[in-house]
Structures are given as structure tokens and as C-alpha cells.
C-alpha positions as CSV (number, residue, x, y, z in Angstrom):
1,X,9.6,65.7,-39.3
2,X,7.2,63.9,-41.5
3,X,9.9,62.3,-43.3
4,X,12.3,61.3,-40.6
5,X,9.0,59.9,-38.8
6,X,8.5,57.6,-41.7
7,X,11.9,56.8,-42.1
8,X,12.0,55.4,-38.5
9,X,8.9,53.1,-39.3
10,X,10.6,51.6,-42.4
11,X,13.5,50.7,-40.7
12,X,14.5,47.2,-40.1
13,X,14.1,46.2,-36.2
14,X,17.1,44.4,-34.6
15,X,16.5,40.4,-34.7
16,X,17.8,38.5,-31.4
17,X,20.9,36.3,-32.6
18,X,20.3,32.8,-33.3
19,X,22.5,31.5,-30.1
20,X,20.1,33.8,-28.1
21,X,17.1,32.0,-28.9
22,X,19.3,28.5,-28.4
23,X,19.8,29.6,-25.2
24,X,16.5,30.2,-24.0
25,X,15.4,27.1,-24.9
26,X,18.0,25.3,-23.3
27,X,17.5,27.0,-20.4
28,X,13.9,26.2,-19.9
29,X,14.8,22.4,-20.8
30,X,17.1,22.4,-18.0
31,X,14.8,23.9,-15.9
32,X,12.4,21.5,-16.9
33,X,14.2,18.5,-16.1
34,X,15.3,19.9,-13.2
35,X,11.0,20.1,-11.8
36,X,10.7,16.3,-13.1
37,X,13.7,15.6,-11.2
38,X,12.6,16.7,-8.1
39,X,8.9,15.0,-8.5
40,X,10.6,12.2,-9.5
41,X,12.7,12.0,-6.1
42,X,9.6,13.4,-4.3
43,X,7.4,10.1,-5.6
44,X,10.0,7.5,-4.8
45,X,10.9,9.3,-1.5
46,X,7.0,9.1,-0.6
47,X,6.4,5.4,-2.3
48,X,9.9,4.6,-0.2
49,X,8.3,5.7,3.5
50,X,4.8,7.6,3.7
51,X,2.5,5.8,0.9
52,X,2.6,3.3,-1.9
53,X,-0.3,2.0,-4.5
54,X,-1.2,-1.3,-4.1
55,X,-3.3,-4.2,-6.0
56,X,-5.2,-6.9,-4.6
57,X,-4.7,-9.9,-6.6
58,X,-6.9,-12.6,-5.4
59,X,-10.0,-13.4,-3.5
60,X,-8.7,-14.1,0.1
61,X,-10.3,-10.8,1.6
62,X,-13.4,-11.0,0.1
63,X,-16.0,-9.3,1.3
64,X,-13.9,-6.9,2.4
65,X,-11.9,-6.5,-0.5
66,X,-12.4,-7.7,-4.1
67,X,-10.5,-8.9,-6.7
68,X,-8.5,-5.9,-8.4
69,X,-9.5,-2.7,-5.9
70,X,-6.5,-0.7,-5.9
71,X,-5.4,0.7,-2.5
72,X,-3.4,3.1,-0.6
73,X,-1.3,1.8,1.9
74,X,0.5,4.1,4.7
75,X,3.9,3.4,6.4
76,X,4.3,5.4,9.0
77,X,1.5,4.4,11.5
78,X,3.5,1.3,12.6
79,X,6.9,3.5,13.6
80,X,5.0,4.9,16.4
81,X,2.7,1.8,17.6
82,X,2.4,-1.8,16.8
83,X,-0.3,-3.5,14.7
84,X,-3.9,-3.6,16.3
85,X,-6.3,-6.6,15.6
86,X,-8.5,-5.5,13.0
87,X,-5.6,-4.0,10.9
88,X,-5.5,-4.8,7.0
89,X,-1.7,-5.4,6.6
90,X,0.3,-5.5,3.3
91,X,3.7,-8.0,4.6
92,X,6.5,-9.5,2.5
93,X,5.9,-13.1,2.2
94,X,7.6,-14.8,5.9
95,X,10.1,-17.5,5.8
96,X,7.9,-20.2,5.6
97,X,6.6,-19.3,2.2
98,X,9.9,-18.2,0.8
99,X,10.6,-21.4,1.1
100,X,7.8,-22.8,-0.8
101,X,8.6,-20.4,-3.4
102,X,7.5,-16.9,-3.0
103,X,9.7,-14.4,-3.3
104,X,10.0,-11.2,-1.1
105,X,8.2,-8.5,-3.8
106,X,5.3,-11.1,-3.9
107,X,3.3,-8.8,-0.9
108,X,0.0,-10.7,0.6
109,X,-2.5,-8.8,2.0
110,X,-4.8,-10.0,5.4
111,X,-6.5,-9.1,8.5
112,X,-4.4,-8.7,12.3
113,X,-6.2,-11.2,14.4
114,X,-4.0,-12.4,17.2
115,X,-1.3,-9.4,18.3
116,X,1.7,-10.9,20.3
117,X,1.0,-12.9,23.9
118,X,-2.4,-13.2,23.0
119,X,-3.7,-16.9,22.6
120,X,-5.3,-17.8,19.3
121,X,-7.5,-20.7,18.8
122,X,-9.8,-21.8,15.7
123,X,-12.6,-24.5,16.5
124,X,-16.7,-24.9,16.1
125,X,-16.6,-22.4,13.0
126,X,-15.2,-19.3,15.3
127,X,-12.0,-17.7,16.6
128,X,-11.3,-17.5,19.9
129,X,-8.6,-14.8,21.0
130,X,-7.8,-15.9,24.5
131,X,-10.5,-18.3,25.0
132,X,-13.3,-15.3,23.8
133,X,-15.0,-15.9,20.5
134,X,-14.6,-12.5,18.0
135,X,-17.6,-11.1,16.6
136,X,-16.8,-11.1,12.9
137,X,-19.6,-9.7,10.7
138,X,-16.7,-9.2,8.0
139,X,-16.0,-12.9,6.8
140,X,-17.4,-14.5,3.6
141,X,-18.1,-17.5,6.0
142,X,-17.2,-19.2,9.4
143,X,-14.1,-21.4,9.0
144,X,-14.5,-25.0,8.5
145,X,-10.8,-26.1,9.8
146,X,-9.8,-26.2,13.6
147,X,-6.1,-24.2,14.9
148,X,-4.3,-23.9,18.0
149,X,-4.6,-22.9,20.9
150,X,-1.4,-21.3,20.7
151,X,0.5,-18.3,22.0
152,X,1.5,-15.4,19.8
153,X,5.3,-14.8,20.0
154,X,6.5,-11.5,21.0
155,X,7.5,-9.0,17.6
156,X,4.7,-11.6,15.8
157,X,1.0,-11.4,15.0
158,X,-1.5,-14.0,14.0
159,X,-3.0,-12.8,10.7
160,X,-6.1,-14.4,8.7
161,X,-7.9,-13.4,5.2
162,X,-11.5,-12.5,5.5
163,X,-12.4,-15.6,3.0
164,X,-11.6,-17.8,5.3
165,X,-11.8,-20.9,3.8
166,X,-9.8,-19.3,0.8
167,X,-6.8,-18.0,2.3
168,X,-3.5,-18.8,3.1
169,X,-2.5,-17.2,5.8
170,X,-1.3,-17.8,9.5
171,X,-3.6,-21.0,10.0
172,X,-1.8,-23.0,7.0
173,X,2.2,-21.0,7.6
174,X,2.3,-19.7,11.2
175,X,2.9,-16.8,12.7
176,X,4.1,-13.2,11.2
177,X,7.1,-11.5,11.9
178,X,6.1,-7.4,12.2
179,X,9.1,-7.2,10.6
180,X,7.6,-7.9,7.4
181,X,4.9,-5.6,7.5
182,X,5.3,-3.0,4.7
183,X,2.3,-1.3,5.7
184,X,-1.7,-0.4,6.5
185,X,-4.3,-0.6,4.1
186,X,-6.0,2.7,4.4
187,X,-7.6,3.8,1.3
188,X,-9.2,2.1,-1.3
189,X,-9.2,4.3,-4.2
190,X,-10.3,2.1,-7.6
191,X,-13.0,1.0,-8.0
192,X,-14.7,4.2,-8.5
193,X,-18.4,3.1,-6.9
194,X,-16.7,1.6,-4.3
195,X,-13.7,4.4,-3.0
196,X,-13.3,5.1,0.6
197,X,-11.5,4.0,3.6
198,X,-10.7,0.5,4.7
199,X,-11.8,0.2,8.1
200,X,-11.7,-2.2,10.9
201,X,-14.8,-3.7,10.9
């Protein structure tokens, strides 16, 4: 016994064949792609109609917003009601600027003011939304330019930055079409010192 007991330890165990082991690994590869695949679709499905990152390049919503805070922007409020005044909007540029030269994947980013029928008016360093002056403790400063009065068009809104003397927006081009509207600021997630939700007011 003592000799067949060693003679079973000395012997040679069975190595897996090489196209086992090629195998394996192949498997988990495709298995692997198959994962990034699916995130992949996931991301663009999301980016496509829930949620998309977005960067705010210039100063026209300051205070509110600053040059370079990154945000979250939601898609799916606006299937189930209209824009409200107060509303941060992200919108593909509206005729009028195409026009002058923008192109559609140039988004701008402002503020809802007037919503459609309402009458929007800018004079004496306040806007007036149906002849009543809007309490606005959000602007960098009271605008120094006179506008309207004039009627929002039905499917349009009337949309201003928060700098208001450094923005072009609805004042200088018109009204929006809310079929431009890609979505609603919600989130500001970058900077760090600074993350939170973008509210109303």
C-alpha cells in the first residue's frame, strides 16, 4: 500500500488542452463585449430620451449659472406638460439664428419667461408679463433695453438669460418654438462646491 500510495502522488496530473484554455478566454471576451454592448446601448438610449450632460459655455445666466458648471438636463418632463416660466431650458438654436449662422448642435441655454398667450413687455428696467412686473431676485442686473408689448404665439415661449444685458435671447431673435426644446436644466453636478439642483428662483 505504501508503495502504490506513492506511486499515485508521483504521477503526472492530466493538463487541460491548449484549445480548452483558448476557449475559455474567448468565451469570457465575448461575454465581455457583450456587457459593454449593452451599457453602451443603455447610455445612448438614456442620453437619446431621459438625461444628457451638458456644458454651459458663456456668461448669459450668470448668477444663476457660471461659466463651465456642468449640468444634467431631463427630457421627459416636457412629454407630459408644457414649459413653466421659471424653467431653465436647453433648445436648438430657432430659425432666426440658423440663419445668422448657428447650427442646430450649437444648444443655448436660458430662463422661460413668457409661456404662450401671455403678453410680454420689457420697459423702466423690469418685465412685465401681462402688464404685472416679475419679481426677479435672480438677474445680474435690471435690463437697460425696452421690448414689446407683444403676445406669445401658441407652441412658443418667450425666453431670457439671467445676465440680462449679456444675452441673446428672445429680446434680440423673437420668440421660441417648444419644438426646439431639448430639455430641463435640473442638476448641476460640476462644480464640486457648488452641486445641487437648479431651481426656479
Amino acid at each position: 500500500m505504501q508503495y502504490k500510495d506513492q506511486d499515485l502522488k508521483d504521477s503526472p496530473t492530466e493538463s487541460p488542452s491548449p484549445s480548452v484554455g483558448v476557449a475559455k478566454v474567448w468565451r469570457q471576451i465575448k461575454e465581455n463585449l457583450l456587457i459593454l454592448s449593452i451599457a453602451l446601448g443603455l447610455a445612448l438610449l438614456i442620453r437619446a430620451f431621459i438625461a444628457e450632460p451638458r456644458f454651459i459655455p458663456s456668461d448669459s445666466m450668470i448668477p444663476t449659472l457660471q461659466l463651465g458648471d456642468r449640468l444634467v438636463v431631463e427630457k421627459v418632463s416636457y412629454h407630459f406638460h408644457p414649459p413653466q416660466a421659471g424653467d431653465i431650458v436647453v433648445f436648438e438654436p430657432p430659425t432666426q439664428l440658423q440663419i445668422q449662422g448657428y447650427t442646430k448642435d450649437q444648444a443655448f441655454i436660458k430662463r422661460v419667461i413668457g409661456e404662450s398667450g401671455q403678453i410680454v413687455s420689457v420697459a423702466n428696467g423690469k418685465v412685465y408679463i401681462n402688464n404685472q412686473p416679475l419679481k426677479e431676485d435672480y438677474i445680474a442686473e435690471s435690463p437697460d433695453y425696452r421690448w414689446g408689448p407683444k403676445q406669445v404665439p401658441e407652441n412658443q415661449i418667450f425666453v431670457m438669460g439671467d445676465n440680462r444685458n449679456n444675452s441673446n435671447d428672445s429680446h434680440i431673435w423673437g420668440f421660441l418654438p417648444t419644438d426646439n426644446i431639448i430639455g430641463r436644466a435640473l442638476f448641476r453636478f460640476w462644480p464640486f462646491d457648488r452641486i445641487g439642483f437648479v431651481t426656479k428662483d
